[in-house]
Structures are given as C-alpha cells and as structure tokens.
N, CA, C and O atoms as CSV, one atom per row, in Angstrom:
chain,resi,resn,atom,element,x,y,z
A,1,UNK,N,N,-14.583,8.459,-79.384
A,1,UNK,CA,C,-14.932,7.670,-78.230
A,1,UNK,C,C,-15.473,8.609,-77.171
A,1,UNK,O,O,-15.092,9.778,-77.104
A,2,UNK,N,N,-16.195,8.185,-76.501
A,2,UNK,CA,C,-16.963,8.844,-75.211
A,2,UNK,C,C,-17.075,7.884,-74.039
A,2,UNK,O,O,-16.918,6.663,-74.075
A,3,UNK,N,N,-17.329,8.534,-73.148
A,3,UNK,CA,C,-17.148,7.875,-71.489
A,3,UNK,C,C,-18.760,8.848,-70.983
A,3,UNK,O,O,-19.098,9.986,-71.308
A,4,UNK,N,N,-19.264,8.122,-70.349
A,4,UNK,CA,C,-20.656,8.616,-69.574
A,4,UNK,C,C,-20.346,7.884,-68.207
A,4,UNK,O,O,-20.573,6.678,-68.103
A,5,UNK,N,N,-19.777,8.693,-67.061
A,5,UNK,CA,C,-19.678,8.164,-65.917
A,5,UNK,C,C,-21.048,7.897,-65.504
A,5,UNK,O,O,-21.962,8.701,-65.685
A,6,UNK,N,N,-21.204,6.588,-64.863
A,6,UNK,CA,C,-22.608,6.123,-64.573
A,6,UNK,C,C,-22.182,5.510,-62.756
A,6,UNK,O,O,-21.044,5.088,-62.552
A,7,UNK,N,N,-23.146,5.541,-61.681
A,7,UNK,CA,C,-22.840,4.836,-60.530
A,7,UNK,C,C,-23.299,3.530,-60.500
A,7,UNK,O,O,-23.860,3.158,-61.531
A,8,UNK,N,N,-23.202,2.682,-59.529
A,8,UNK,CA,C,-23.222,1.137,-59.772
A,8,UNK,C,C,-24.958,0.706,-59.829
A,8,UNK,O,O,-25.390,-0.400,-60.153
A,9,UNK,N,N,-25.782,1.906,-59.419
A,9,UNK,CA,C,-26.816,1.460,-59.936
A,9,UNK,C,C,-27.823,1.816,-60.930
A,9,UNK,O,O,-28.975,1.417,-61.097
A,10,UNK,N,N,-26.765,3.062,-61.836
A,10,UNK,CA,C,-27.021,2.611,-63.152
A,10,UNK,C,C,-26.864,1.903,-64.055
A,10,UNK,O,O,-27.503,1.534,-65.040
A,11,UNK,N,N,-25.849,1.729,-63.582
A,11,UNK,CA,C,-24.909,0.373,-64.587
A,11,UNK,C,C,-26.228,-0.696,-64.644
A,11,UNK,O,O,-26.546,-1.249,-65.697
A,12,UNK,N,N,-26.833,-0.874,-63.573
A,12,UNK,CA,C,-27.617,-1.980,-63.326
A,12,UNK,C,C,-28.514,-2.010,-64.177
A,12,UNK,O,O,-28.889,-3.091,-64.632
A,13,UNK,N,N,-29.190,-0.532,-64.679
A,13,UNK,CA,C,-30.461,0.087,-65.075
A,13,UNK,C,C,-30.591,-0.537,-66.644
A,13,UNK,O,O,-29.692,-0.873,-67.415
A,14,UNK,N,N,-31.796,-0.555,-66.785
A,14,UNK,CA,C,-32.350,-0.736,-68.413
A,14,UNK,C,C,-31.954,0.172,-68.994
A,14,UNK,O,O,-32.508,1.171,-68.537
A,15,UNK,N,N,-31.279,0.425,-69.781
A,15,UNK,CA,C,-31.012,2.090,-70.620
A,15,UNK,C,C,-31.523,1.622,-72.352
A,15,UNK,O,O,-31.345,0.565,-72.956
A,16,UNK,N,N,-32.017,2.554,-72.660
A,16,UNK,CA,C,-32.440,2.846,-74.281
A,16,UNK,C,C,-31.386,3.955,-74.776
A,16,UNK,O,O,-31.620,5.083,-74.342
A,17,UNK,N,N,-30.319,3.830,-75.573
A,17,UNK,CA,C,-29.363,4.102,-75.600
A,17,UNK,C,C,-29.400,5.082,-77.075
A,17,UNK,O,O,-29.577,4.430,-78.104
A,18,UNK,N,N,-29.281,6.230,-77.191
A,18,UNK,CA,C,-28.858,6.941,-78.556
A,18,UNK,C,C,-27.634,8.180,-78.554
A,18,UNK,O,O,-26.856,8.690,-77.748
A,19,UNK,N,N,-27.985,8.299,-79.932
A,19,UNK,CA,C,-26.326,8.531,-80.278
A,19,UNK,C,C,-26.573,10.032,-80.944
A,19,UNK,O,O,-27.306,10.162,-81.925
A,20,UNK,N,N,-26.035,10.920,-80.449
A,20,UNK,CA,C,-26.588,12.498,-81.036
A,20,UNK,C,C,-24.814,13.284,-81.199
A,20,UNK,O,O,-24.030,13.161,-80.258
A,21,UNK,N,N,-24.459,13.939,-82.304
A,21,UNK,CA,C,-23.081,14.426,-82.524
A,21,UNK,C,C,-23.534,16.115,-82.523
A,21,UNK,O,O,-24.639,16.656,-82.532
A,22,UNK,N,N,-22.543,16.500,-82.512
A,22,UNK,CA,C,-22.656,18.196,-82.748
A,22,UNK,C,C,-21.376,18.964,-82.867
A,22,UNK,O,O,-20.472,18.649,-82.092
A,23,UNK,N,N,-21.191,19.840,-83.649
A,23,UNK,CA,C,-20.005,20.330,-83.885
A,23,UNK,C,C,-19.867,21.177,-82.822
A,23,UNK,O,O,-20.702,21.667,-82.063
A,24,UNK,N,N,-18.123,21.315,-82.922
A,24,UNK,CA,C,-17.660,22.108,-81.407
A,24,UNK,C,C,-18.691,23.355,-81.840
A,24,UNK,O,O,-19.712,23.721,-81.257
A,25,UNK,N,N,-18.138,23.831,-82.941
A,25,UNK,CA,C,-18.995,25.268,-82.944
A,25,UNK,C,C,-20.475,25.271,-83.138
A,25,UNK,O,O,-21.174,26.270,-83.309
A,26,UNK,N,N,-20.878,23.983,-83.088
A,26,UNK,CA,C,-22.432,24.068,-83.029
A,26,UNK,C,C,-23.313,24.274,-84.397
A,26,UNK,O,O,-24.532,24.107,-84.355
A,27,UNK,N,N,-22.453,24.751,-85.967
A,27,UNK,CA,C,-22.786,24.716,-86.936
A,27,UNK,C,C,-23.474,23.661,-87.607
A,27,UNK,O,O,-24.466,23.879,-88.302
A,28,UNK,N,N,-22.829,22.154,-87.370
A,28,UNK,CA,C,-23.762,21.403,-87.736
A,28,UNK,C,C,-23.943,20.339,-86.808
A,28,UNK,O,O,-23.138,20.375,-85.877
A,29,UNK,N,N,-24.969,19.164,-86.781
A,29,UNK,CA,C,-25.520,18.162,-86.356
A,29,UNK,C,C,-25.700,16.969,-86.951
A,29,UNK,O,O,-25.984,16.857,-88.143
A,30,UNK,N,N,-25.499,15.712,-85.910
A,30,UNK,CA,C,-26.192,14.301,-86.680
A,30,UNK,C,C,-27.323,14.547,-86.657
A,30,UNK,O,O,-27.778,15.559,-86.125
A,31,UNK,N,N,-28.062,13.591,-87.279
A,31,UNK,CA,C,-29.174,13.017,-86.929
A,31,UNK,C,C,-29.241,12.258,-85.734
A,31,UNK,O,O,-28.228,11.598,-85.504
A,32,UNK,N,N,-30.133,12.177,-84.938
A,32,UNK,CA,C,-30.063,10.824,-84.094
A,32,UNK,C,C,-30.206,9.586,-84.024
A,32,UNK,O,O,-31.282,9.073,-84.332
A,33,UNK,N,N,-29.010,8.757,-83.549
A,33,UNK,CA,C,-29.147,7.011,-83.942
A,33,UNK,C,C,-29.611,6.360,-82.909
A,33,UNK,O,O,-29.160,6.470,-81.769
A,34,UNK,N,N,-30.440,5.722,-83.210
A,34,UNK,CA,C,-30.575,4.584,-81.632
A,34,UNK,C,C,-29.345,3.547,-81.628
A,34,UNK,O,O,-28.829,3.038,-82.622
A,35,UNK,N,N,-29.013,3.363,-80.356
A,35,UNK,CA,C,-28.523,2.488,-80.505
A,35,UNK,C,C,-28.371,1.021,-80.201
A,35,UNK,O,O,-27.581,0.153,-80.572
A,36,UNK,N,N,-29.670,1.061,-79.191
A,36,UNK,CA,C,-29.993,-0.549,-78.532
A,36,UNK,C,C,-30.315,-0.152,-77.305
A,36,UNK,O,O,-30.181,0.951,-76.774
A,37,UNK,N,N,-30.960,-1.621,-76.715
A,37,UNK,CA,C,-31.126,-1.700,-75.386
A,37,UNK,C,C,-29.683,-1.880,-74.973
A,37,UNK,O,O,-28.830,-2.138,-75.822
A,38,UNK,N,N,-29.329,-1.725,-73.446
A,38,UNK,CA,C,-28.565,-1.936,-72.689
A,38,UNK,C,C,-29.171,-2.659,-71.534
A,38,UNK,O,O,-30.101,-2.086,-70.965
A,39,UNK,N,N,-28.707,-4.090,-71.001
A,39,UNK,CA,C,-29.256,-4.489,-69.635
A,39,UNK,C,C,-30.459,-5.060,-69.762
A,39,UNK,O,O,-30.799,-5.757,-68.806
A,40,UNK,N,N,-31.508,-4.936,-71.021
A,40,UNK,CA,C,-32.494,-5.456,-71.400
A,40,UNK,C,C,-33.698,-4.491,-70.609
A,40,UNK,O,O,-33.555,-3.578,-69.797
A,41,UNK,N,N,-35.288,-5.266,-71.371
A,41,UNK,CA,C,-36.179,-4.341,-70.519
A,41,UNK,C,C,-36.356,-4.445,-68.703
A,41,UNK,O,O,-35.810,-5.259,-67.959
A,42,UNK,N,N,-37.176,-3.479,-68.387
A,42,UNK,CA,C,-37.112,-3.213,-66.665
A,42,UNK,C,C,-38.430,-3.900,-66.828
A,42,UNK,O,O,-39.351,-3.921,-67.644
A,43,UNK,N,N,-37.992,-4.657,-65.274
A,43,UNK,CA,C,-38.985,-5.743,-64.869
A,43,UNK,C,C,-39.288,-5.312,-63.254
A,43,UNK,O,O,-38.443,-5.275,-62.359
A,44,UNK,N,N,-40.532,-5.040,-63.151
A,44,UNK,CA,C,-40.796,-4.944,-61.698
A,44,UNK,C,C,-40.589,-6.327,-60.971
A,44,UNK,O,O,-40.838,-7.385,-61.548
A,45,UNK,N,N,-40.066,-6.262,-59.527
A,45,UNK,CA,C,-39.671,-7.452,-58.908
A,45,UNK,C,C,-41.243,-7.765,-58.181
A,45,UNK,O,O,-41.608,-8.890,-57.836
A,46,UNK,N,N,-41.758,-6.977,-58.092
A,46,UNK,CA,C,-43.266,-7.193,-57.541
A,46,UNK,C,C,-44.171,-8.006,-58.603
A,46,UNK,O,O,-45.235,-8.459,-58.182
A,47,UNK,N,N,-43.853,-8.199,-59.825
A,47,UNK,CA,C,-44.524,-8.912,-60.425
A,47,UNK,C,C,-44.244,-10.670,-60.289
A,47,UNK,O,O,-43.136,-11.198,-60.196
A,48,UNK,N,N,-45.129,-11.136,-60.302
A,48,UNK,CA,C,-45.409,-13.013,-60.493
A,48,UNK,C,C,-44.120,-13.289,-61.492
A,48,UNK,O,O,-43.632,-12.357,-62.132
A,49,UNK,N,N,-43.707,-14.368,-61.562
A,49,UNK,CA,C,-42.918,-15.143,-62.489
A,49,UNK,C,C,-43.669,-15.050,-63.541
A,49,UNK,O,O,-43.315,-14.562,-64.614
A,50,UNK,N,N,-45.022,-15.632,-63.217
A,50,UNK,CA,C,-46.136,-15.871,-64.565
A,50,UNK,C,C,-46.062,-14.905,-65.520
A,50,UNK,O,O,-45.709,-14.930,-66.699
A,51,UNK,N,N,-46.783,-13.353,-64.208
A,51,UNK,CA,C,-46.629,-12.419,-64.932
A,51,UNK,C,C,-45.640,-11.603,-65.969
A,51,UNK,O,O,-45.915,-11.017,-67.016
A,52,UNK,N,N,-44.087,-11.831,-65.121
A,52,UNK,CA,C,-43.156,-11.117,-66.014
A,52,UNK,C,C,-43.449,-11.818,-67.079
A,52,UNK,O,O,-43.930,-11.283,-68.078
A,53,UNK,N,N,-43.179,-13.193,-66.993
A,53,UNK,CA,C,-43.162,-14.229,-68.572
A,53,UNK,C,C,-44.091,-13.704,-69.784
A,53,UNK,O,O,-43.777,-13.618,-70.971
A,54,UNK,N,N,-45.427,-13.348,-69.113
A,54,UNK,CA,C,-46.586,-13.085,-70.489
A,54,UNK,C,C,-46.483,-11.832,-70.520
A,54,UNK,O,O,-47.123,-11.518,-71.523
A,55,UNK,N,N,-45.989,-10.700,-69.951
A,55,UNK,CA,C,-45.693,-9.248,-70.272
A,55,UNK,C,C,-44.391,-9.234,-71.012
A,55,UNK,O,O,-44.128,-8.380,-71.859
A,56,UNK,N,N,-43.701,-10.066,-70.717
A,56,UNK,CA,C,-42.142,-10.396,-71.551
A,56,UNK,C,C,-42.759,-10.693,-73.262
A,56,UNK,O,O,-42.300,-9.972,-74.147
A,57,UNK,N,N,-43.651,-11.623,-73.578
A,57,UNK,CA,C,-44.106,-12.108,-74.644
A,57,UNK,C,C,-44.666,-11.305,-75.331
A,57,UNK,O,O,-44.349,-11.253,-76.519
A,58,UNK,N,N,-45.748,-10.359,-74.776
A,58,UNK,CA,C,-46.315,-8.980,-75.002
A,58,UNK,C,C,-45.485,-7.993,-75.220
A,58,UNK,O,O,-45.572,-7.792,-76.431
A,59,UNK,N,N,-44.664,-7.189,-74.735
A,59,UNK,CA,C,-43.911,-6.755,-74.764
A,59,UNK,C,C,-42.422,-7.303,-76.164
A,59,UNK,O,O,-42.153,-6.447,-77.007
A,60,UNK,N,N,-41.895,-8.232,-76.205
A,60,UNK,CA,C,-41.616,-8.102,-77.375
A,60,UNK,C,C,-42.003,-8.435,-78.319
A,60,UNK,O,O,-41.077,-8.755,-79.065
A,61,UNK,N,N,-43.120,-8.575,-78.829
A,61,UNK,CA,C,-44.145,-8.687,-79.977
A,61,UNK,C,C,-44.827,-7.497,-80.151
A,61,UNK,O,O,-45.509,-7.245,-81.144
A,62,UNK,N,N,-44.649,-6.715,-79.150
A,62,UNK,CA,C,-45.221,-5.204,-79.630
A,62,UNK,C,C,-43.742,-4.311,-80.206
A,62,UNK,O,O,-43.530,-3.548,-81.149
A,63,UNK,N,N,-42.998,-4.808,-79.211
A,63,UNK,CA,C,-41.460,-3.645,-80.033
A,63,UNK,C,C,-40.739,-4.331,-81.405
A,63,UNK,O,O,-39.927,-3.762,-82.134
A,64,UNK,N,N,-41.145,-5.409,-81.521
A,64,UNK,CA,C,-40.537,-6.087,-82.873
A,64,UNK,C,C,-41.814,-5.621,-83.692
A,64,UNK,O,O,-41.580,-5.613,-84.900
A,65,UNK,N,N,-42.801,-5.323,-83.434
A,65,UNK,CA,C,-43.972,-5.087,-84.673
A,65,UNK,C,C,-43.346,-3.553,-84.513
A,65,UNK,O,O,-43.375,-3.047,-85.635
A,66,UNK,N,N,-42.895,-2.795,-83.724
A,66,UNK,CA,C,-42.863,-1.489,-83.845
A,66,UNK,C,C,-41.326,-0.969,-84.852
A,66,UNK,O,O,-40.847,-0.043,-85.507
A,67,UNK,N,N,-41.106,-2.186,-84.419
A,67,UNK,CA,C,-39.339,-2.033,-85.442
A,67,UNK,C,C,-39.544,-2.349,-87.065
A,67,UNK,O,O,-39.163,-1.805,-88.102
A,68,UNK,N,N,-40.459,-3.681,-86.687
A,68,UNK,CA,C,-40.938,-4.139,-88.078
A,68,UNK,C,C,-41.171,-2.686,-89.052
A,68,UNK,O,O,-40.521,-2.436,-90.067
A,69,UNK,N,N,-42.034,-1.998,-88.589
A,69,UNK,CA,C,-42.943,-1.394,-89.178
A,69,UNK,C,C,-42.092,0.276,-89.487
A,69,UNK,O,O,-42.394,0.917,-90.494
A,70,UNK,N,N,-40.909,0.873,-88.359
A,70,UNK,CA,C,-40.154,1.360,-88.813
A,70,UNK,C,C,-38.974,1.403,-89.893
A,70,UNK,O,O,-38.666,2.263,-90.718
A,71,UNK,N,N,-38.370,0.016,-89.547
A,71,UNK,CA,C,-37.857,-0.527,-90.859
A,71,UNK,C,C,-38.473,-0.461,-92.472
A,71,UNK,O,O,-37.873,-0.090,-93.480
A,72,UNK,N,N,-39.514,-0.825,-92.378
A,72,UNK,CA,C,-40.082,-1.132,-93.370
A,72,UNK,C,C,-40.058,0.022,-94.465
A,72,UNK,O,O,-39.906,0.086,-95.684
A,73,UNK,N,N,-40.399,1.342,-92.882
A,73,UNK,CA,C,-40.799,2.676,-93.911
A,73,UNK,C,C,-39.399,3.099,-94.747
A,73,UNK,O,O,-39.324,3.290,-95.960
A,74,UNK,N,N,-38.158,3.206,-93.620
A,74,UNK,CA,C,-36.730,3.327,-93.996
A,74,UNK,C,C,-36.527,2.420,-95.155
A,74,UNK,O,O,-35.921,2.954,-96.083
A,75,UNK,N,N,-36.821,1.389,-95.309
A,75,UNK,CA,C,-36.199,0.347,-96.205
A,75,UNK,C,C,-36.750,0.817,-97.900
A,75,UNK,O,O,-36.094,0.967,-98.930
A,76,UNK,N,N,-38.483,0.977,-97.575
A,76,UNK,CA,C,-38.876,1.227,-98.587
A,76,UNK,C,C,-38.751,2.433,-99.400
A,76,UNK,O,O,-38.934,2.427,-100.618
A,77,UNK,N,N,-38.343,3.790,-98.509
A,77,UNK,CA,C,-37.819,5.003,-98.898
A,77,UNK,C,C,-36.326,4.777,-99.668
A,77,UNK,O,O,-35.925,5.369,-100.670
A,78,UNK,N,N,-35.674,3.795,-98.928
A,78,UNK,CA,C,-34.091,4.050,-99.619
A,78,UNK,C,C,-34.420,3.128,-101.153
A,78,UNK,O,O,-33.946,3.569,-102.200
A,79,UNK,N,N,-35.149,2.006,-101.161
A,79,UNK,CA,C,-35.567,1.177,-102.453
A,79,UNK,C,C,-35.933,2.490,-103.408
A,79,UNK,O,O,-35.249,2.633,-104.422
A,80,UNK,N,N,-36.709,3.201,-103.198
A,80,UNK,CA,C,-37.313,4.210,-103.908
A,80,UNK,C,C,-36.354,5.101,-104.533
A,80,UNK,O,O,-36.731,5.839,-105.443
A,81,UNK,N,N,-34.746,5.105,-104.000
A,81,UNK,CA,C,-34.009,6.164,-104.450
A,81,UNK,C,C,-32.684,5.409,-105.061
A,81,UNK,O,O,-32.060,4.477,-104.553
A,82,UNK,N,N,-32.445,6.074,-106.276
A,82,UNK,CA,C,-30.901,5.442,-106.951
A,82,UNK,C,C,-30.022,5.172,-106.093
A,82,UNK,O,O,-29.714,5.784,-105.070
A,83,UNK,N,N,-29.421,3.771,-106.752
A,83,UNK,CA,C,-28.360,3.322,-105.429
A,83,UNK,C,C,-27.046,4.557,-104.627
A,83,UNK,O,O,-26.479,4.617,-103.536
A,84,UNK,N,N,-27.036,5.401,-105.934
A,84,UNK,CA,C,-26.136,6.082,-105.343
A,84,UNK,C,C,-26.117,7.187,-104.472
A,84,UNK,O,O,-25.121,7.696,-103.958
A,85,UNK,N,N,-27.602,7.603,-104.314
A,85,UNK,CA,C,-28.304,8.432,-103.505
A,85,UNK,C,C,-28.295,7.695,-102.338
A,85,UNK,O,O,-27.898,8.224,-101.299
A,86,UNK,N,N,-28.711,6.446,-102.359
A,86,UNK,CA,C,-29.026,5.450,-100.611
A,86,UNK,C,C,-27.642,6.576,-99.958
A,86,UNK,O,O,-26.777,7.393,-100.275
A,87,UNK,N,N,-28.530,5.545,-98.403
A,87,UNK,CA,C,-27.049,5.961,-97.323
A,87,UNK,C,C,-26.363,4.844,-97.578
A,87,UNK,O,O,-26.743,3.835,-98.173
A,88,UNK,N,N,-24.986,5.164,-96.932
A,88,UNK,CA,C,-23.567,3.972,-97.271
A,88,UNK,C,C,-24.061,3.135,-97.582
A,88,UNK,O,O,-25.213,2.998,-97.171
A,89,UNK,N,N,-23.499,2.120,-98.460
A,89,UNK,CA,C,-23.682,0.915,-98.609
A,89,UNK,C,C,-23.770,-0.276,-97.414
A,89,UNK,O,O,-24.781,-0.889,-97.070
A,90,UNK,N,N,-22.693,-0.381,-97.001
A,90,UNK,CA,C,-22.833,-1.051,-95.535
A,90,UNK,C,C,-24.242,-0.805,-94.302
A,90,UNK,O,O,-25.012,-1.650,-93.846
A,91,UNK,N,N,-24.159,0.769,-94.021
A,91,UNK,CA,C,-25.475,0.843,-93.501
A,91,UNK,C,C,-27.217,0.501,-94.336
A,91,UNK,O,O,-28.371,0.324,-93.943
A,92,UNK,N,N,-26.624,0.545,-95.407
A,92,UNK,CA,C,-28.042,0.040,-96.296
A,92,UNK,C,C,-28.281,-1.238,-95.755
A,92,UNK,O,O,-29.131,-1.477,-94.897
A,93,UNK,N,N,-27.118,-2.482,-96.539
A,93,UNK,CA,C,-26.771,-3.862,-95.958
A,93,UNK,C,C,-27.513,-3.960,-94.770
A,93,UNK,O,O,-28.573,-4.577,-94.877
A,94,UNK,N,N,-27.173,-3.423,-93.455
A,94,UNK,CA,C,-27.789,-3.986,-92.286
A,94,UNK,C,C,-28.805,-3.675,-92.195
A,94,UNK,O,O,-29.472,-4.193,-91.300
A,95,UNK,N,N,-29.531,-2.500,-93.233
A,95,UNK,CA,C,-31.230,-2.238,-92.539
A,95,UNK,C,C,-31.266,-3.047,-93.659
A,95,UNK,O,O,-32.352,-3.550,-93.372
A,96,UNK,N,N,-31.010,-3.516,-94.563
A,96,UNK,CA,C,-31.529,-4.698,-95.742
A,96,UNK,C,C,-32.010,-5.654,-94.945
A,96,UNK,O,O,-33.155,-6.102,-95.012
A,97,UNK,N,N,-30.688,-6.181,-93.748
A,97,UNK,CA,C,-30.739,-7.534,-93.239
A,97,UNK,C,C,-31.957,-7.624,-91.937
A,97,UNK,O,O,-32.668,-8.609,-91.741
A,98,UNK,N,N,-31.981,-6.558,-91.267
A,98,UNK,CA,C,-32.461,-6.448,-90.123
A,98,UNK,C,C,-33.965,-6.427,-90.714
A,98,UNK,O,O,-34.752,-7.268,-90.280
A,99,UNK,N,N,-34.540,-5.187,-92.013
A,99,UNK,CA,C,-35.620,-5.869,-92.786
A,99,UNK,C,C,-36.223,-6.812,-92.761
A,99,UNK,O,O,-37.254,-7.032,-92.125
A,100,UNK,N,N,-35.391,-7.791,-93.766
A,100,UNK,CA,C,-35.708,-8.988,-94.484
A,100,UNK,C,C,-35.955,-9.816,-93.358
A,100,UNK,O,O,-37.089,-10.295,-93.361
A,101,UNK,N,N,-35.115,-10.181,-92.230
A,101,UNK,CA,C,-35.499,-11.110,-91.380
A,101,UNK,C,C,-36.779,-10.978,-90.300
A,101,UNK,O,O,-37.239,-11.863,-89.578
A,102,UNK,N,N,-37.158,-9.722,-90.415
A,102,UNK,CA,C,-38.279,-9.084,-89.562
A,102,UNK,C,C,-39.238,-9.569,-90.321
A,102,UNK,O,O,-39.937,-10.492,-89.903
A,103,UNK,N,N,-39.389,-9.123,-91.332
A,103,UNK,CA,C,-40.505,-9.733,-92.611
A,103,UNK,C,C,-40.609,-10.783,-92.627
A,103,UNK,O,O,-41.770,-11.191,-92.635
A,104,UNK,N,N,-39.528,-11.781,-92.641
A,104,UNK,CA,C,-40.084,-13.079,-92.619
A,104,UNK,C,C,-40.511,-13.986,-91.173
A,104,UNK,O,O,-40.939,-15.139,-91.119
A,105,UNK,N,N,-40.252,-13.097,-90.128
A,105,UNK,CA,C,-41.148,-13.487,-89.012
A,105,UNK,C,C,-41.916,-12.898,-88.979
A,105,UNK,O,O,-42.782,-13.287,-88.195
A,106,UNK,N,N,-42.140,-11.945,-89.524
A,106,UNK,CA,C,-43.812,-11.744,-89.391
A,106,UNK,C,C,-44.282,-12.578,-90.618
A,106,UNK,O,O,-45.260,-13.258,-90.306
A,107,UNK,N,N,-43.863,-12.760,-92.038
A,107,UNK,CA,C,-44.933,-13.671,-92.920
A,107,UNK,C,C,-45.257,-15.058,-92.088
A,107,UNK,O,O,-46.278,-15.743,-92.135
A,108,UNK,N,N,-43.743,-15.298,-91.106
A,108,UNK,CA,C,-44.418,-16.746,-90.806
A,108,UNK,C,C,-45.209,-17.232,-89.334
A,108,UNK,O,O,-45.460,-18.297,-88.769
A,109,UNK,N,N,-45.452,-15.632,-89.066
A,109,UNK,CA,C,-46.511,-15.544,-87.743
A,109,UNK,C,C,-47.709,-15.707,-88.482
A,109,UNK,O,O,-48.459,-16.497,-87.909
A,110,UNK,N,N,-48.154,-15.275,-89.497
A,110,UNK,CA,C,-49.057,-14.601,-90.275
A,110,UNK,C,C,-49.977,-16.579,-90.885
A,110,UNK,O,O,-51.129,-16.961,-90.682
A,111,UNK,N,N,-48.760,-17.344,-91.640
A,111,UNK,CA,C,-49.167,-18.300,-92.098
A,111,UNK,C,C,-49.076,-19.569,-90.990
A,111,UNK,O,O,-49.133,-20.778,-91.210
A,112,UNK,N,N,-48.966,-19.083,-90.139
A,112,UNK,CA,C,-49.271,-20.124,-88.436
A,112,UNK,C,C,-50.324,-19.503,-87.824
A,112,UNK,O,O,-50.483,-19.757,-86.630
A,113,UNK,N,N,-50.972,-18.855,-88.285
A,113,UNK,CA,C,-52.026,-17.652,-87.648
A,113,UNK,C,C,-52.257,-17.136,-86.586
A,113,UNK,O,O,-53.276,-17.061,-85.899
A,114,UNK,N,N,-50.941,-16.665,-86.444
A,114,UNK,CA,C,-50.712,-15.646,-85.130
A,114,UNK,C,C,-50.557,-14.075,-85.400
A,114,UNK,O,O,-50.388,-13.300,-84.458
C-alpha cells in the first residue's frame, strides 16, 4: 500500500495515474502499469457547454481508438505465445475482456458507418 499526500486542489485535478515498483536495493524493477484516469478528463471552464460536449465526443473516440489499438497489439502478442508463457491468467482474462469489447465497438461503429 502507498499514500501520495496530495492538497485539496489536487485532489480536485485530472490525474493519469501509473504504477512503477523498485527494489529497496534498486536491483530490480516493474514494468510500468497504467492505471486509469482519476477525476476524469480536464475541461477548461472558459469553454461553451457546446464546446466541452463535442471536444468530450472527440476526445473519447480518439483515446478509445488509442486503447483499441494498444490492446490489440498486447492481445495479439500474448495469442501468439503458449498459454503457459502468457502473463497470469487472470491478467490475460481482463486484457481478453477489455479487447473483445473494444472490438466490438469498433466493428459496430464500422457497420453503422461511423
């Protein structure tokens, strides 16, 4: 467990959140995990209602195509390797799931022709 003292107007803040380990003695390392938004994306208050709305729409149709398309590479690398080589089973499972459901909003953007 970890604690990151933050003041009350970070707490407030959009944070993009990852996850980095390291041994006391510094010998070895994670990899780095993302781990999510926090607080959601930052919205200028100077922008229109209108505007946030269609930069909101833009905006996540560009980071779900960008996840899409990371997933995809991860997913298709671990397919490529004996099950017992994959990472954990469980972590396979959720990039399976997080995959599959990405894929099928994009096939069914695709056959609504968006």
């Amino acid at each position: 467990m970890a604690f990151l003292p933050l003041n009350e107007e970070q707490l407030e803040a959009s944070m993009e959140v990852y996850l980095f380990l390291s041994a006391a003695n510094h010998d070895a390392v994670s990899d780095t995990i993302y781990l999510g938004n926090v607080n959601g994306t930052f919205e200028n208050p100077k922008l229109s209602a209108e505007g946030k709305k269609a930069k909101k729409a833009v905006m996540g149709d560009l980071s779900e195509k960008a996840r899409y398309e990371k997933l995809s590479i991860q997913y298709k690398v671990q397919m490529e390797l004996k099950s017992e080589e994959r990472i954990k089973p469980k972590a396979f499972k959720s990039l399976e799931r997080e995959f599959l459901v990405l894929e099928n909003r994009r096939r069914g953007r695709e056959t609504k022709g968006g």
